[in-house]
C-alpha positions in Angstrom: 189.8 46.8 178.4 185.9 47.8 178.4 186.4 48.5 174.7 187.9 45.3 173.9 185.3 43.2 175.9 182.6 44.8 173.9 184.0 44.8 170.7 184.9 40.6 171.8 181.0 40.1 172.1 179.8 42.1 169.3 181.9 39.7 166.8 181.1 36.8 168.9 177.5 37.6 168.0 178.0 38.3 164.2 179.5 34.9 163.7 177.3 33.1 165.6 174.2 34.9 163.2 176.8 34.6 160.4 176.7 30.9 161.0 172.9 30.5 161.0 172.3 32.6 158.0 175.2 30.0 156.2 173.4 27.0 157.2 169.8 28.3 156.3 171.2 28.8 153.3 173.2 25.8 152.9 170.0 23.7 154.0 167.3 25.6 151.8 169.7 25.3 148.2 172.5 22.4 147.6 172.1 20.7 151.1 168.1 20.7 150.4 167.8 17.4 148.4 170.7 15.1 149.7 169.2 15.8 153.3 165.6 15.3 152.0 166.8 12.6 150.4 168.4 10.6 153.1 165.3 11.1 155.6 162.5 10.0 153.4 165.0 7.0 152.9 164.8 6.2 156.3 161.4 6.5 157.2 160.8 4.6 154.3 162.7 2.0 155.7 161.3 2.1 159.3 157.6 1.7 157.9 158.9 -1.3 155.7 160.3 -2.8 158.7 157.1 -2.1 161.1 154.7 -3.6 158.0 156.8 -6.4 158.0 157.1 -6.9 161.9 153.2 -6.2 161.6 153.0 -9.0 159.2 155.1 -11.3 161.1 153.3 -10.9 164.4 150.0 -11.5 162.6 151.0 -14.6 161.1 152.0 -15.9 164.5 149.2 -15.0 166.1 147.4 -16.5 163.5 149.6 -20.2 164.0 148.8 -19.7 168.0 145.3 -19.3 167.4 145.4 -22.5 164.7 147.1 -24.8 167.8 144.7 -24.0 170.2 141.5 -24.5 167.6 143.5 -27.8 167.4 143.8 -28.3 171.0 140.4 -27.2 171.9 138.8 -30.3 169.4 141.0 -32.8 171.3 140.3 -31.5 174.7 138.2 -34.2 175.9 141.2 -37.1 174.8 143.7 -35.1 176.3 142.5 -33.7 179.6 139.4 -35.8 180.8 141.0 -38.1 183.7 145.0 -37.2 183.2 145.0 -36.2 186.9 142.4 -38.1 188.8 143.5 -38.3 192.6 146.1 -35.6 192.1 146.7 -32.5 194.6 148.1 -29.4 193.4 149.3 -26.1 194.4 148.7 -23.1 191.4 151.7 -20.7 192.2 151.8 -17.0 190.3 154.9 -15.2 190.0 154.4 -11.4 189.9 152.7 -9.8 186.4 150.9 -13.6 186.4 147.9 -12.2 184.4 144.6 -13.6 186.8 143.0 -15.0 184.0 145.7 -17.2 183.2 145.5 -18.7 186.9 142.4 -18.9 186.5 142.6 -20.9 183.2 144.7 -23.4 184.6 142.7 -23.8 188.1 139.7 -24.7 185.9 141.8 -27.1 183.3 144.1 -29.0 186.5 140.3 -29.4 187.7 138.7 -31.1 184.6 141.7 -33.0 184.4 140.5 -35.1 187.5 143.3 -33.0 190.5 142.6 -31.3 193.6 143.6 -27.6 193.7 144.6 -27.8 198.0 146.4 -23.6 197.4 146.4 -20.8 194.9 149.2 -18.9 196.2 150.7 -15.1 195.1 154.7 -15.3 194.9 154.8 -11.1 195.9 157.8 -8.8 194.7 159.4 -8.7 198.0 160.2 -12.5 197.9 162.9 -11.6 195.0 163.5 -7.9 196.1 167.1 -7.5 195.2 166.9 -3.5 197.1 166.4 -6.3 200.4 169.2 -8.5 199.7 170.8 -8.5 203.1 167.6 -8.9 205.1 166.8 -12.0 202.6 170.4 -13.7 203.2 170.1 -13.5 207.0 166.0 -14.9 206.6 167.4 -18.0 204.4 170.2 -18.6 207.2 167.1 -18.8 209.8 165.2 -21.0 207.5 168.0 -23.2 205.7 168.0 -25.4 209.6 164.2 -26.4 208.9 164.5 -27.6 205.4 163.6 -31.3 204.7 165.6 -32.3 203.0 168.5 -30.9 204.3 170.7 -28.1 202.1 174.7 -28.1 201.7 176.7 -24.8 202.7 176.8 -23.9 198.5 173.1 -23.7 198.5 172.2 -20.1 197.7 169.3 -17.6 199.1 167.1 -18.1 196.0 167.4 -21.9 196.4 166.5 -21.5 199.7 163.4 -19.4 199.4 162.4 -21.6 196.5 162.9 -25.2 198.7 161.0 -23.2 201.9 158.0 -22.2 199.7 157.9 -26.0 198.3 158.0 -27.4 201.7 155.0 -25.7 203.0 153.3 -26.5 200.1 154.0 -30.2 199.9 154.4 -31.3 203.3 152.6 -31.2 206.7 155.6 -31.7 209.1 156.5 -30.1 211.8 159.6 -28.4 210.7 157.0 -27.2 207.3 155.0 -25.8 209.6 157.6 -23.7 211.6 159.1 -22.9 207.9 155.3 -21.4 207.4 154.9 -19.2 210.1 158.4 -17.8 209.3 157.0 -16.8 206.1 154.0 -15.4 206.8 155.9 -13.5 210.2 157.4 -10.5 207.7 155.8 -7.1 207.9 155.8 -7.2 204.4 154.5 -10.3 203.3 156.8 -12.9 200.6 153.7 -14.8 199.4 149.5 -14.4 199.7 146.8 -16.7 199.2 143.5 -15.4 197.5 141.7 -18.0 199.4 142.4 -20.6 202.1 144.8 -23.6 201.5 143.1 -26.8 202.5 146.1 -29.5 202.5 149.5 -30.4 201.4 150.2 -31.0 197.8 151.9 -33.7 195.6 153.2 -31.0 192.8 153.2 -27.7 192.1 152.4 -25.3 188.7 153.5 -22.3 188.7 152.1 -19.8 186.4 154.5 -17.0 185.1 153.6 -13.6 183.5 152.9 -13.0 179.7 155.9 -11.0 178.9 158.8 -9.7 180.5 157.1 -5.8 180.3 154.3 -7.3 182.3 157.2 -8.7 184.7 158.5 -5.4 185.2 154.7 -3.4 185.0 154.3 -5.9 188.1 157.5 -4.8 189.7 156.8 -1.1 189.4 159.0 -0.6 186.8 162.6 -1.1 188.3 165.7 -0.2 186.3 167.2 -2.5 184.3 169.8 -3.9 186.6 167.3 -4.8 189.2 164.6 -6.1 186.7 167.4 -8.3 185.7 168.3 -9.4 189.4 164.4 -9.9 189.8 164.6 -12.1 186.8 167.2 -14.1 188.3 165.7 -14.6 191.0 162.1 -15.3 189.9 164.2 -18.1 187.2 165.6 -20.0 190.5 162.2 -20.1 192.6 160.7 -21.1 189.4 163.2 -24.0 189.4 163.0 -25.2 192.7 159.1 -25.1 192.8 158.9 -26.8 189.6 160.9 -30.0 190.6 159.2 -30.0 194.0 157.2 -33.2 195.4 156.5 -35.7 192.7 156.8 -33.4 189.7 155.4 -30.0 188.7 156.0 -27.7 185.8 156.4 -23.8 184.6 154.1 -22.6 182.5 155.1 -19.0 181.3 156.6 -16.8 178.1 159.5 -18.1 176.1 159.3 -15.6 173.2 162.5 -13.9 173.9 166.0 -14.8 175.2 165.2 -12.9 178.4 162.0 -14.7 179.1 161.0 -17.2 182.4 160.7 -20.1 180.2 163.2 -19.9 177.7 166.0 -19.0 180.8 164.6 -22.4 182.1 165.2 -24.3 179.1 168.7 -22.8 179.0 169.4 -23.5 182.3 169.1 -27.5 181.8 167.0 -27.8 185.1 165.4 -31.0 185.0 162.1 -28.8 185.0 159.0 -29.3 182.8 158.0 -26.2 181.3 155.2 -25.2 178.4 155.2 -21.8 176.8 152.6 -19.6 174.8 150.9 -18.9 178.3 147.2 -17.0 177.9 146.4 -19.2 174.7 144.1 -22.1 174.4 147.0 -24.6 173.6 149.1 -23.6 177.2 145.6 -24.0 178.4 144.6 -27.3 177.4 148.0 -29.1 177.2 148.9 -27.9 180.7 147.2 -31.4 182.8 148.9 -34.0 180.0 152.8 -31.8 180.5 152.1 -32.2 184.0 151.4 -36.2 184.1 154.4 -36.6 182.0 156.5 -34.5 184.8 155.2 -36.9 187.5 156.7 -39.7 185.5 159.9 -38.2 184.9 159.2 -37.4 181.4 160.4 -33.5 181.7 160.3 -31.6 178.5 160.1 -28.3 176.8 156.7 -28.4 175.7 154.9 -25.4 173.4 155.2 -23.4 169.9 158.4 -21.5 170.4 161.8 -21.9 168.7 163.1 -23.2 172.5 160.4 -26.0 172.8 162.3 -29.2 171.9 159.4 -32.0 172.6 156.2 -32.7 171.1 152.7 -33.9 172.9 153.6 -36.0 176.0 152.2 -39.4 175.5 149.0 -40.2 178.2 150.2 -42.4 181.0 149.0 -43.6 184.2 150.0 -41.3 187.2 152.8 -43.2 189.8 151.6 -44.1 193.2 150.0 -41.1 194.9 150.5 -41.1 199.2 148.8 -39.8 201.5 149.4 -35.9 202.1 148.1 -34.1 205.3 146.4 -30.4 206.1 147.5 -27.4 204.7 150.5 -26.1 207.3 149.8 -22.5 206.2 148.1 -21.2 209.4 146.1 -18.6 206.9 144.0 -22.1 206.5 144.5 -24.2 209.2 145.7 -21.8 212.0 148.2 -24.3 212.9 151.4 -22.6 215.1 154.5 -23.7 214.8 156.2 -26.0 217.5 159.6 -24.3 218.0 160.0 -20.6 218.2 161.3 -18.5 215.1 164.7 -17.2 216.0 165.2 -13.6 215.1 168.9 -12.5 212.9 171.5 -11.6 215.1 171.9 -8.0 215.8 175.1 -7.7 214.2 173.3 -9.1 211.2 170.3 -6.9 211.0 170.0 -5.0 207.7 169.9 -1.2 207.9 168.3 1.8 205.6 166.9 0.1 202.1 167.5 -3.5 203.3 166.0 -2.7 206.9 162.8 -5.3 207.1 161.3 -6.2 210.4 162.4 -9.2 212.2 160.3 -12.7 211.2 158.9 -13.6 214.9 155.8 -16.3 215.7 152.7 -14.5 216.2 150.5 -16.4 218.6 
């Protein structure tokens, strides 16, 4: 039997050197060329394809530039006086690039508005790996929303119509909706700097690209990037059609992109793409006037964008709006006591999150 093992492995060996001595051989005479052949073929092909993705990129980047030379000489016309009287709230979704929310700070402020909150939407307000905990928070806060929600509303609609509320209103129950948010241990929203009232619309400022989405998000998978999308597409929506008007300003170059999603959705939502560029930049005050008429569009230079220039228009009626109710400004406390989930209700392992509670 030891015999036959042995003499088992030695030909098991001989064929497997047998084998790579044929296919040297095979690859360095008849197989040489076709194989040769096909390869160069093909990264022949892939550098014809990147020159001409290259080329294609370049020549939109080109158009973009073109639009916002455009927009840039008719700057004063479009923005001087669009929003005079007007208060708004800047919101950034996570992988906003800063300079963006800068960009349109500065451009909502030379269009005659009020910037009353620059506000930071963080990841954990759309953290799918904390879905339980988020359900039972949006049951808490769903009793305190003006106006009130119907039993089909979801969590993201929720979230979306809680952030609004503080945001654009000064009442008691948006004050008590406030402090729930700012309660977690891990906080949904920040604000670079302090609120100083409520506003009448909100822009919300979305990232570049969806890789700067996910960068942002520490790179989830691609199930939960997607669920993050989904998310981020609903708060978007909500803020967007909150107080008198607002709009999304954001990437629509893909299918998978903030804006384009929005578009698809058929939200009445205004929204303008090519964010980063001079034309976003510029157009952003006279998208945002149409909005508080009504007038929502898809506004911008990708294939999705449907409308043209919003016509200029006088701004409706504009009430009165009080303080801030976000006690990082105002250190207002809420008048009725946040109820904590029910202990039967409380998320465990990756959902667990600290109860929201009023700090005093």
């Amino acid at each position: 039997m030891t015999v036959l093992n042995f003499r088992y492995h030695v030909v098991s060996l001989v064929a497997v050197f047998l084998a790579l001595a044929i296919g040297v051989v095979l690859g360095a005479g008849p197989l040489q060329r076709p194989i040769g052949d096909t390869l160069t073929g093909q990264l022949s092909e892939a550098r014809n394809s990147r020159d001409s993705y290259k080329a294609q990129v370049g020549q939109l980047e080109a158009k973009i530039a073109g639009y916002g030379k455009a927009a840039s000489a008719l700057k004063a016309d479009v923005v001087t006086g669009a929003l005079t009287g007007l208060r708004v709230a800047v919101v950034a979704l996570p992988g906003a690039d800063g300079a963006d929310v800068s960009a349109a700070t500065a451009i909502l402020g030379e269009a005659g508005a009020e910037v009353v909150a620059q506000v930071n939407v963080n990841p954990s307000f759309t953290d799918p790996a904390t879905n339980t905990y988020r359900t039972t928070f949006a049951g808490q806060l769903r009793a305190y929303l003006e106006p009130k929600v119907g039993a089909e509303a979801t969590t993201e609609q929720i979230f979306a119509l809680a952030l609004a509320q503080v945001l654009t209103s000064s009442t008691e129950n948006a004050v008590t909706v406030a402090a729930f948010l700012e309660a977690t241990e891990t906080p949904f929203v920040s604000l670079p700097q302090a609120a100083t009232g409520a506003a009448h619309s909100i822009v919300v400022v979305g990232p570049r690209s969806q890789e700067d989405l996910a960068a942002a998000l520490g790179n989830p998978d691609a199930e939960s990037l997607k669920l993050h999308s989904n998310y981020l597409v609903a708060l978007a929506s909500g803020l967007g059609q909150a107080g008198l008007g607002g709009m999304v300003l954001g990437d629509a170059s893909t299918d998978a992109s903030l804006v384009t999603r929005l578009r698809n959705s058929g939200d009445a939502v205004s929204t303008l793409d090519a964010v980063g560029t001079d034309f976003s930049t510029v157009f952003t005050p006279r998208v945002l006037a149409a909005s508080l008429s009504s007038k929502h569009g898809a506004y911008g230079v990708e294939a999705s964008a449907t409308e043209g220039l919003p016509l200029a228009g006088a701004l409706p009626a504009l009430p009165e709006l009080g303080a801030s109710v976000l006690s990082s400004s105002t250190g207002v406390q809420p008048g009725a006591s946040a109820p904590a989930p029910a202990p039967s209700a409380q998320p465990t392992g990756q959902d667990a999150q600290p109860s929201p509670s009023t700090s005093n």
